[in-house]
N, CA, C and O atoms as a CHARMM CRD file, in Angstrom:
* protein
*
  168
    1    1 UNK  N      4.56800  -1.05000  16.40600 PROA 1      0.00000
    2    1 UNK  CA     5.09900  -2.22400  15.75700 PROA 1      0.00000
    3    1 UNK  C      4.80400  -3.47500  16.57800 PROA 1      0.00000
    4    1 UNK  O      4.66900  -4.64000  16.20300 PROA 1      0.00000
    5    2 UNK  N      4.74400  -2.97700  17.70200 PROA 2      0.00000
    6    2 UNK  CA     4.01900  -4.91900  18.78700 PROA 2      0.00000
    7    2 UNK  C      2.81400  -5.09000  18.42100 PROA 2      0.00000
    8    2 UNK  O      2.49100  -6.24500  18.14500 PROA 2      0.00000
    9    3 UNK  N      2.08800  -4.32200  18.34100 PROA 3      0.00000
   10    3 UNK  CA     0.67700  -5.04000  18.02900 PROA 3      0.00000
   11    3 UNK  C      0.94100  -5.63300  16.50700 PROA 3      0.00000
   12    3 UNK  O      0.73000  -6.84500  16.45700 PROA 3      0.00000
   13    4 UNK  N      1.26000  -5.17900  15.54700 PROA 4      0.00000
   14    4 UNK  CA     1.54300  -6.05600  14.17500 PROA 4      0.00000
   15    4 UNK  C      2.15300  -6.75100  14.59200 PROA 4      0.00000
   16    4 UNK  O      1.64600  -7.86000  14.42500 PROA 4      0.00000
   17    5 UNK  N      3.21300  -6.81300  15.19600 PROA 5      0.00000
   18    5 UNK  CA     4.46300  -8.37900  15.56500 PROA 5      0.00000
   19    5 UNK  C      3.74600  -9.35000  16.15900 PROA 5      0.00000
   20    5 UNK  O      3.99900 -10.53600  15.94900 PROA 5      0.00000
   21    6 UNK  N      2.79200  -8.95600  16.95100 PROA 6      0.00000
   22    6 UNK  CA     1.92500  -9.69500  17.81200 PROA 6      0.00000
   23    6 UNK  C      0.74600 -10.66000  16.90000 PROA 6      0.00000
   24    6 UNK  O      0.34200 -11.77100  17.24300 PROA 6      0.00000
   25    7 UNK  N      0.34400  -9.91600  15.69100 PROA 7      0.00000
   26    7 UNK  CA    -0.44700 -10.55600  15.03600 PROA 7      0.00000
   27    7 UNK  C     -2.15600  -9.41300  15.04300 PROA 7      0.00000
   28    7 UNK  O     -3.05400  -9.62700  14.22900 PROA 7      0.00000
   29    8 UNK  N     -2.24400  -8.21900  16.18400 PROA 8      0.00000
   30    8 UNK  CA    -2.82500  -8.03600  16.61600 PROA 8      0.00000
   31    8 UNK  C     -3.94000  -7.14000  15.61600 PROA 8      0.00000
   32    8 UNK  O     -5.13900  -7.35900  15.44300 PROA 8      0.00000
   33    9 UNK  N     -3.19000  -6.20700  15.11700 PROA 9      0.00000
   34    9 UNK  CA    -3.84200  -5.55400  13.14800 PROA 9      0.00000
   35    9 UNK  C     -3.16100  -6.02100  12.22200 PROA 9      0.00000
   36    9 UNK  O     -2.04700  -6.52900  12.35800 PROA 9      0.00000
   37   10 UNK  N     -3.92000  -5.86000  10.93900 PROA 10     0.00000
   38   10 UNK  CA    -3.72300  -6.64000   9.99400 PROA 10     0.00000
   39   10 UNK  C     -3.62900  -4.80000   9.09000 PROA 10     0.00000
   40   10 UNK  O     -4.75000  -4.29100   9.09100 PROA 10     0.00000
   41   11 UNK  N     -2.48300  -3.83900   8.37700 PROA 11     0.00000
   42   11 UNK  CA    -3.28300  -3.13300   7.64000 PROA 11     0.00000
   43   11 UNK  C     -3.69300  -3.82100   6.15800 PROA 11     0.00000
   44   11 UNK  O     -3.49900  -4.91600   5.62900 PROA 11     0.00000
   45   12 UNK  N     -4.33200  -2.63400   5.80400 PROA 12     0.00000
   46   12 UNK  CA    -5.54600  -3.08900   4.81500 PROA 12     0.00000
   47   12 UNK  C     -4.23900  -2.36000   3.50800 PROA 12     0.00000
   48   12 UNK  O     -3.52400  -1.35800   3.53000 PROA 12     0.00000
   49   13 UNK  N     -4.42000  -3.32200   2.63600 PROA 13     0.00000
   50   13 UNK  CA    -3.20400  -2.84900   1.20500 PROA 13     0.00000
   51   13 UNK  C     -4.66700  -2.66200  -0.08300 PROA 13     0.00000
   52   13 UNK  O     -5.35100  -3.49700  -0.67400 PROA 13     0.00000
   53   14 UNK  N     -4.64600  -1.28000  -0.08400 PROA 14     0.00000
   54   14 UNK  CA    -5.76300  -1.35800  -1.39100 PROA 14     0.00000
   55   14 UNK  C     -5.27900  -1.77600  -2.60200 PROA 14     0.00000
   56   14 UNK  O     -6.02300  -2.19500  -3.48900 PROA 14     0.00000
   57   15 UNK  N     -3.93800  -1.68300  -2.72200 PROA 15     0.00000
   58   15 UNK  CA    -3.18300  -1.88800  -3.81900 PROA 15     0.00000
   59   15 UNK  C     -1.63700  -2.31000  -4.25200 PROA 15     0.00000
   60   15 UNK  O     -0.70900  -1.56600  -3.93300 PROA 15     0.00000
   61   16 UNK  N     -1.45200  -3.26300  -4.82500 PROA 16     0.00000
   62   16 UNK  CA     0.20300  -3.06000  -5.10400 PROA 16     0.00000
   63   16 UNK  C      0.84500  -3.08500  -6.32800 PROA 16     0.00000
   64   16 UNK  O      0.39800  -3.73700  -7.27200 PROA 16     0.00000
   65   17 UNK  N      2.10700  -2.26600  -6.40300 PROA 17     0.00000
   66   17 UNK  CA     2.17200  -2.29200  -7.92800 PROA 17     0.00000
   67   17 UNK  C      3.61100  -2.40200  -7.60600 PROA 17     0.00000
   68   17 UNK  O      4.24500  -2.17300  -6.57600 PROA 17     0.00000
   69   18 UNK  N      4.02300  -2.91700  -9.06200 PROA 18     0.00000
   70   18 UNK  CA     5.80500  -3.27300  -8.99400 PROA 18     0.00000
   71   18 UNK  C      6.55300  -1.92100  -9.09100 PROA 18     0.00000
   72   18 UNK  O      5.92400  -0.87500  -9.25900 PROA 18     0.00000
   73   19 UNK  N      7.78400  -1.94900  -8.99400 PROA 19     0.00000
   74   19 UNK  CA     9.12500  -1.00000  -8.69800 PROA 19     0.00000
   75   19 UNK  C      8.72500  -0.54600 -10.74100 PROA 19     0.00000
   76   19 UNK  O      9.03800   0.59300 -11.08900 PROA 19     0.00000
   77   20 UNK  N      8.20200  -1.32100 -11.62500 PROA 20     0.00000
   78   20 UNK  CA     8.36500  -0.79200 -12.83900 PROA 20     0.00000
   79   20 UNK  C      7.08400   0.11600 -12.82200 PROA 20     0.00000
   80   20 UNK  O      6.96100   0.66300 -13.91700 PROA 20     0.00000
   81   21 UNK  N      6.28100   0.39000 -12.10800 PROA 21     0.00000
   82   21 UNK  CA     4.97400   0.72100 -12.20300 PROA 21     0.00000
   83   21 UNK  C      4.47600   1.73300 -11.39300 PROA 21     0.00000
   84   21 UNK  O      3.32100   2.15600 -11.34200 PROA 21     0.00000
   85   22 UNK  N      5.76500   2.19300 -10.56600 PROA 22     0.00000
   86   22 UNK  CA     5.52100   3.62200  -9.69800 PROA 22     0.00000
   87   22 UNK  C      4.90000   4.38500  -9.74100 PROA 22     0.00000
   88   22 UNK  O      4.00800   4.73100  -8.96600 PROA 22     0.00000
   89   23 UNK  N      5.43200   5.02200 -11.14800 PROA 23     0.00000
   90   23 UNK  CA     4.44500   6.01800 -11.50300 PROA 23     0.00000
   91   23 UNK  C      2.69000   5.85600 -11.70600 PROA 23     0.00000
   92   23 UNK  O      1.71100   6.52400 -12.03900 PROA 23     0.00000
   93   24 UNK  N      2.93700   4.95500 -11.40900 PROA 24     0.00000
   94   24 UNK  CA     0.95500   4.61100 -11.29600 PROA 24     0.00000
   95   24 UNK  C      0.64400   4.40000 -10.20100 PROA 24     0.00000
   96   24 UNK  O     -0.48800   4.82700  -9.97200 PROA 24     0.00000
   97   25 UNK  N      1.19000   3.85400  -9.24200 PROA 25     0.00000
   98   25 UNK  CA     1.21500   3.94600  -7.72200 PROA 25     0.00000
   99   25 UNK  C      0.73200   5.57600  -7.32000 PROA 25     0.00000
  100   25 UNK  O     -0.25100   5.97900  -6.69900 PROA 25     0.00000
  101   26 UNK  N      1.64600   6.16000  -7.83400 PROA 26     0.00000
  102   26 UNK  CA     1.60900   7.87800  -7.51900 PROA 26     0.00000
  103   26 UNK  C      0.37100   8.16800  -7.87100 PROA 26     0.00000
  104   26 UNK  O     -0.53500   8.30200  -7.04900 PROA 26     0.00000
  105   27 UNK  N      0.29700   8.23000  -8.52500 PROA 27     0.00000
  106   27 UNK  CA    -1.41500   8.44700  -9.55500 PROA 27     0.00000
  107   27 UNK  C     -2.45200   7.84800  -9.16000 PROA 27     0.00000
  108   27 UNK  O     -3.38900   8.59800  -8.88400 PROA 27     0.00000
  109   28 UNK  N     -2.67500   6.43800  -8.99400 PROA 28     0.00000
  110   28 UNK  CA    -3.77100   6.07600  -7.82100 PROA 28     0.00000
  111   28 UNK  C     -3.65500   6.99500  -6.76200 PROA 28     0.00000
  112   28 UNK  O     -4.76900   7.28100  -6.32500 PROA 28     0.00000
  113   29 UNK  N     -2.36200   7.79900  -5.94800 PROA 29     0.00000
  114   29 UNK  CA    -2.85500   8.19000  -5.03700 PROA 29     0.00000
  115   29 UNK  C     -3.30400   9.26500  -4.73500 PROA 29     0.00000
  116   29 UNK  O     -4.04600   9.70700  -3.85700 PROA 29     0.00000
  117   30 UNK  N     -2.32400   9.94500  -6.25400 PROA 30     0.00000
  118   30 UNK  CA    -2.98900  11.42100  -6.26900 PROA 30     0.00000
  119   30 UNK  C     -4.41600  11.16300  -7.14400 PROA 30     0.00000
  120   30 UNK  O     -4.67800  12.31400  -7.49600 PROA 30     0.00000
  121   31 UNK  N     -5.25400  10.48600  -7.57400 PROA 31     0.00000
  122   31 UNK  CA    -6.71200  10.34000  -7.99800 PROA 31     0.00000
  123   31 UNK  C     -6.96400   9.96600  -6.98000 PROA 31     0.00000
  124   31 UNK  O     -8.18400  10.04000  -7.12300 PROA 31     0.00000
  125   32 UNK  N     -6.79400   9.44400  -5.58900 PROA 32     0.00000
  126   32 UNK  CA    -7.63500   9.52500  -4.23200 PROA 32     0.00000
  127   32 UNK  C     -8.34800   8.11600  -4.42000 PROA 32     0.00000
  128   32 UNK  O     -9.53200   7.94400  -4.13100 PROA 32     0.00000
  129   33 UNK  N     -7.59400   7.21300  -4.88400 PROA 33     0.00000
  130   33 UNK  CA    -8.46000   5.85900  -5.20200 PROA 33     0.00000
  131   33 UNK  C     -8.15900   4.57300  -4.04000 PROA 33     0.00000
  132   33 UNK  O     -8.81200   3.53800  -3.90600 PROA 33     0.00000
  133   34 UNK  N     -7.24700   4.91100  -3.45800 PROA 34     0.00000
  134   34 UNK  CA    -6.38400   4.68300  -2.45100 PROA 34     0.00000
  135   34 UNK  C     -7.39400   4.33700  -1.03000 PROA 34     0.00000
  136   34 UNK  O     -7.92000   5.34300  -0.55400 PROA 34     0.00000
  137   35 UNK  N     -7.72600   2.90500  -0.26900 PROA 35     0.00000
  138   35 UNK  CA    -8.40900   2.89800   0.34900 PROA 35     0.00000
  139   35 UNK  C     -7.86400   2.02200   1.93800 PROA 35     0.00000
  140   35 UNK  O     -8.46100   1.50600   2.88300 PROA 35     0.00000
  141   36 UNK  N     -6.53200   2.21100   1.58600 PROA 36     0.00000
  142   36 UNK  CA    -5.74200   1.89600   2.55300 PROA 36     0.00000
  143   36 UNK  C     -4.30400   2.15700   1.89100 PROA 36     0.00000
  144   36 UNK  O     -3.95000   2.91000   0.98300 PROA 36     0.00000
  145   37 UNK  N     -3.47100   1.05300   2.86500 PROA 37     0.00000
  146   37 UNK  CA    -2.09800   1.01600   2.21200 PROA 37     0.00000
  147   37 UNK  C     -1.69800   0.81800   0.37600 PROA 37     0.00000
  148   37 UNK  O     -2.55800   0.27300  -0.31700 PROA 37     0.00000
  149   38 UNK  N     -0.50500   1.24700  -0.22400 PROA 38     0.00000
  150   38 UNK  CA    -0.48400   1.48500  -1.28400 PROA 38     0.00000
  151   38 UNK  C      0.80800   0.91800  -1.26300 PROA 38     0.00000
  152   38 UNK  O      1.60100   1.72200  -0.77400 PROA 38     0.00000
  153   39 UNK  N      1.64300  -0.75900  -1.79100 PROA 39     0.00000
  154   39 UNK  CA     2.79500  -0.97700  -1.82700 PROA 39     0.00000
  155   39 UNK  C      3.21300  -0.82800  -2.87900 PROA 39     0.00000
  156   39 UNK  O      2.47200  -0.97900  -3.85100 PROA 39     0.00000
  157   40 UNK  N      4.63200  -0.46000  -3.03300 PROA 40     0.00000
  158   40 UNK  CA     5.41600  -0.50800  -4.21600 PROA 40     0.00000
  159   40 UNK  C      6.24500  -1.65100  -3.96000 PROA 40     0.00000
  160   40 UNK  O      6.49500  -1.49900  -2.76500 PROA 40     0.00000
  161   41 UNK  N      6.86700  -2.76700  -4.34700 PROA 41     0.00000
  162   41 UNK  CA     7.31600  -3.72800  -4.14200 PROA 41     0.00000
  163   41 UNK  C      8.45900  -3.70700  -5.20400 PROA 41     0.00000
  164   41 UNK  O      8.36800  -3.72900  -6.43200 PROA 41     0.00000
  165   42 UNK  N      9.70400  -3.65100  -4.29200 PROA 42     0.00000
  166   42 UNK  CA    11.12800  -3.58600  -4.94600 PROA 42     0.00000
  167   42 UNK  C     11.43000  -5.25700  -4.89700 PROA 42     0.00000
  168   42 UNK  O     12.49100  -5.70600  -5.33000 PROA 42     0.00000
């Protein structure tokens, strides 16, 4: 967590989908489409 606090990596978000849209979140990840982080945003 210091090196992010620090500024030091950046991760990579392939995707984000809303709290109504989960179930597609899941599914991008089980289809392996997923090329970094994957947020769900509440």
């Amino acid at each position: 967590m210091g090196l992010y606090a620090a500024g030091k990596i950046k991760p990579h978000i392939s995707e984000r989908f809303s709290l109504a849209r989960g179930a597609d979140a899941i599914g991008h990840l089980a289809a392996r489409k997923a090329m970094g982080k994957v947020v769900v945003a509440i």
